[in-house]
C-alpha positions as CSV (number, residue, x, y, z in Angstrom):
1,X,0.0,0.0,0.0
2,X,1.5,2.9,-0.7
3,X,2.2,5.1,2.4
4,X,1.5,9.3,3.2
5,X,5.3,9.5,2.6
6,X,4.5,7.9,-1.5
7,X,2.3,10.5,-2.1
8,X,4.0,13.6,-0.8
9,X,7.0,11.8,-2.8
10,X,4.6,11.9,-6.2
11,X,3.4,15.5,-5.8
12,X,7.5,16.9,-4.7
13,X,8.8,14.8,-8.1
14,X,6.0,17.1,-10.0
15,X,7.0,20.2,-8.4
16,X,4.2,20.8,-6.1
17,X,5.6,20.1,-2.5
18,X,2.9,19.5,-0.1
19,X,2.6,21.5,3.2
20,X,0.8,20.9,6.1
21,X,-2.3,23.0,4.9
22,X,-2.9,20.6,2.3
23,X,-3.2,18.2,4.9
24,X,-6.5,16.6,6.2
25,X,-6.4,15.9,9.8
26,X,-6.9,12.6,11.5
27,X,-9.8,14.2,13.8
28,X,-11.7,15.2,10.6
29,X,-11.2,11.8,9.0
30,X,-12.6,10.5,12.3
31,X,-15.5,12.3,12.9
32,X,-16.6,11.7,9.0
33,X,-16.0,8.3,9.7
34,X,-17.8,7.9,12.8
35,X,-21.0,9.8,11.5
36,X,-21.3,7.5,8.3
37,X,-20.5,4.5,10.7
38,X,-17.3,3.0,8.7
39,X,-13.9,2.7,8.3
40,X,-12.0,4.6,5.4
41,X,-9.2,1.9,3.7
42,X,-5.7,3.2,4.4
43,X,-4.9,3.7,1.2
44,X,-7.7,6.5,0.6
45,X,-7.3,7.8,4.3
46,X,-3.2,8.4,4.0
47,X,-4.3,10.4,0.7
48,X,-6.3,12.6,2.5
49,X,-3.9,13.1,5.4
50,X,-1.4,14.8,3.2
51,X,-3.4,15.9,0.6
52,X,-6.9,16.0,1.0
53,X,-7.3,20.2,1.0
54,X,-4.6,20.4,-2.1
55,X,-7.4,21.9,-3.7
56,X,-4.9,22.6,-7.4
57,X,-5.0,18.9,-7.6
58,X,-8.2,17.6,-5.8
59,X,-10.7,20.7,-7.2
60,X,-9.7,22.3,-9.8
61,X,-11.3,19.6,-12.2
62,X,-12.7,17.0,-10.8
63,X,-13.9,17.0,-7.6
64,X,-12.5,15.2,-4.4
65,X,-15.4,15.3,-1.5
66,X,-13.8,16.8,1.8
67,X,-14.6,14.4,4.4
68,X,-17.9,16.4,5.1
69,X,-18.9,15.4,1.6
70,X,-18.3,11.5,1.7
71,X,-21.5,9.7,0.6
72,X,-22.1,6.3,1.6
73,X,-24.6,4.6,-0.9
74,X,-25.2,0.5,0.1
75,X,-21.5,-0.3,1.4
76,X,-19.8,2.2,-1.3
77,X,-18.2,5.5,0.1
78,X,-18.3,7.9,-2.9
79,X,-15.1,10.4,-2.5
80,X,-14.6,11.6,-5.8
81,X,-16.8,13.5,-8.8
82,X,-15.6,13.9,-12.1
83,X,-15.6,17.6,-13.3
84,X,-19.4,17.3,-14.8
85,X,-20.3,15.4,-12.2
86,X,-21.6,12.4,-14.8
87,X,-19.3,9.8,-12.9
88,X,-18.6,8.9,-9.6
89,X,-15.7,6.8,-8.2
90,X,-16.3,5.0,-4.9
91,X,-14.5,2.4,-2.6
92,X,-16.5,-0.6,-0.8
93,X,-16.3,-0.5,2.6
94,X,-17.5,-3.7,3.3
95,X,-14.2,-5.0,1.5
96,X,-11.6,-5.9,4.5
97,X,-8.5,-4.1,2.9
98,X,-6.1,-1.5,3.3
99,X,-5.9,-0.8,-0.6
100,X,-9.3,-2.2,-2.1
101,X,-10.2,-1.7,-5.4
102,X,-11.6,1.7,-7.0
103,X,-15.5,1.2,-8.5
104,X,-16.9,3.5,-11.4
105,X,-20.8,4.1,-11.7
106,X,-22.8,7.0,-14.0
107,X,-24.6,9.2,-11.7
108,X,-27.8,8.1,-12.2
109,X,-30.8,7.2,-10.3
110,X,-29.6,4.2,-9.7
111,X,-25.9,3.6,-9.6
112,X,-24.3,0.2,-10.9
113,X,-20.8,-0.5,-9.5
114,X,-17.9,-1.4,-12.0
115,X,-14.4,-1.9,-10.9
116,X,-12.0,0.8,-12.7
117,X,-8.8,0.3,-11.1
118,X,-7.8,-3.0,-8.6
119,X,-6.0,-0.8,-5.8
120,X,-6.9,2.6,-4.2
121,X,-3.2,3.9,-4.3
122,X,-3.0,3.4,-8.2
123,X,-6.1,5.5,-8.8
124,X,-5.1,7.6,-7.0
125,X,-1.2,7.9,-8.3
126,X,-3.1,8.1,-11.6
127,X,-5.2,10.6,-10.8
128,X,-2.6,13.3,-9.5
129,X,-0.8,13.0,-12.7
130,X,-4.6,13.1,-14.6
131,X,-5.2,16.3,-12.7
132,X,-1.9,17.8,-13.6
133,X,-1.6,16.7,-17.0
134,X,-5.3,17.2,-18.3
135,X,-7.1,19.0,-15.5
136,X,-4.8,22.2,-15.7
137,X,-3.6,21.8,-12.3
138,X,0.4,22.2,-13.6
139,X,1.3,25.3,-14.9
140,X,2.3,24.1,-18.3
141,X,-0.3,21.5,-20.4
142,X,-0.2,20.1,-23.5
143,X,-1.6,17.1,-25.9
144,X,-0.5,15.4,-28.9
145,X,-1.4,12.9,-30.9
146,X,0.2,9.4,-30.9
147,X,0.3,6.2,-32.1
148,X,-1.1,3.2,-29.8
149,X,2.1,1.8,-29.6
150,X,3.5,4.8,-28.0
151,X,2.7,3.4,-25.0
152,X,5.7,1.3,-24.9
153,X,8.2,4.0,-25.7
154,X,6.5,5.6,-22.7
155,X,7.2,2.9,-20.5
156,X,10.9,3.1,-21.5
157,X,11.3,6.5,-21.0
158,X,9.5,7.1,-17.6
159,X,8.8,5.5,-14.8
160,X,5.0,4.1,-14.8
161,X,2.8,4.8,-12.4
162,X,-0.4,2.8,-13.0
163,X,-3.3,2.2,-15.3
164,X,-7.6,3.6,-14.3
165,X,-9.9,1.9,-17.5
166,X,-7.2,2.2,-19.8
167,X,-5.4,5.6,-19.2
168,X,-1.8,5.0,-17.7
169,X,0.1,7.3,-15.9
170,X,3.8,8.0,-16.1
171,X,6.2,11.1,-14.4
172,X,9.1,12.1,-14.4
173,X,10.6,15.1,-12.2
174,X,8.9,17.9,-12.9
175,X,6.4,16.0,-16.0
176,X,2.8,14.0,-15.8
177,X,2.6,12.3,-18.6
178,X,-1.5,10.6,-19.4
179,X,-2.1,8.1,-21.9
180,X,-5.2,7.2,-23.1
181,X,-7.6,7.0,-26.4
182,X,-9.9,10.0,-26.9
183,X,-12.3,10.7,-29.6
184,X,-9.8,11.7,-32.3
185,X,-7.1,8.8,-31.6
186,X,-4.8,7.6,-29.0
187,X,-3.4,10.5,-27.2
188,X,-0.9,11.8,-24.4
189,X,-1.9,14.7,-22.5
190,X,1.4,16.4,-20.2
191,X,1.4,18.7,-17.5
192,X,4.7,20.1,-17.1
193,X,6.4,22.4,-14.2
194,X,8.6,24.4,-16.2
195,X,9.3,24.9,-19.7
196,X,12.6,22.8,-18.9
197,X,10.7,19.1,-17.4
198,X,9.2,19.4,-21.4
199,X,12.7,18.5,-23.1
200,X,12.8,14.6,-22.4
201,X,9.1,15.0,-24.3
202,X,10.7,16.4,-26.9
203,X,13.1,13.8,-27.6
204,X,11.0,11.2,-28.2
205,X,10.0,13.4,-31.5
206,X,6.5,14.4,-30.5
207,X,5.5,18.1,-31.0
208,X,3.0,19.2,-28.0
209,X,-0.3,21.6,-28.3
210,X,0.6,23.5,-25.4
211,X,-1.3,25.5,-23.2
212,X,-0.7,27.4,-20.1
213,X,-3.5,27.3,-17.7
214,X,-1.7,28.9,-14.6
């Protein structure tokens, strides 16, 4: 499972150090726990103890519910929106793990449960680089087009940090790096730090759309 320590260690290799007032406390955690009468897995809970109020990476596109927020629908704890709020992502309590799977449903009247990703801590690796790459929450973003077996050159090239329905997530210092297949073709979307965390992007012979959202 990966740790609070993992997590601040992904958001400081992306440039965005983590501070204490990113930090959910333990009491918080508690008292949402105790009102919906569960346990959150560790793997979600060490999440939100060092990053739970990082708002650039948990609301500036989709949505991460502060603790307040947490639904519990049947045994699944909803935490997290996507930006429309069309999809929910939720974790089963009644599951006896640390690091249980993710589930997906449509919000809809009534939601039907699919399994996106099989541990907590790779959604959620995937999803800080998702937010940074695609959701604007790096200063520098960009897409290109790519062939599908760009993937592989991508695994050779940075280090891989897991796979949510068939996007997969890679960094390196200063880079997200999302790839996935969108409506026009397979596609990576980057969110860089700095104009200099582009280069090893470059490379690999792939000319970005950038935009600067910050």
């Amino acid at each position: 499972m990966v740790s609070e320590a993992d997590y601040a260690d992904t958001f400081a290799l992306l440039g965005r150090p983590l501070g204490t007032e990113d930090a959910v406390s333990s009491a918080e955690i508690s008292e949402a726990e105790a009102a919906l009468e569960c346990r959150l897995p560790g793997a979600l809970a060490a999440f939100y103890q060092v990053a739970g109020r990082a708002l650039d990476f948990t609301d500036h596109h989709d949505h991460f519910f502060p603790p307040s927020e947490w639904l519990l629908h049947d045994s699944k704890l909803v935490f997290l929106a996507e930006n429309q709020g069309v999809v929910l992502y939720a974790v089963d309590i009644e599951v006896e793990a640390d690091d249980p799977p993710v589930l997906m449903a449509n919000n809809d009247d009534t939601l039907e449960w699919e399994e996106v990703c099989p541990r907590c801590s790779e959604f959620l690796q995937v999803m800080i680089h998702w937010e940074g790459a695609f959701g604007g929450a790096m200063p520098l973003i960009g897409s290109a087009t790519v062939d599908e077996r760009f993937r592989e050159v991508l695994a050779k090239s940075f280090r891989p940090r897991g796979e949510v329905d068939a996007l997969w997530a890679y960094s390196n210092p200063g880079l997200a790096v999302c790839f996935v297949e969108w409506a026009d073709g397979w596609k990576i979307f980057v969110g860089a730090a700095n104009e200099e965390a582009l280069a090893p992007i470059a490379t690999l012979g792939v000319e970005l759309e950038m935009t600067s959202r910050r």
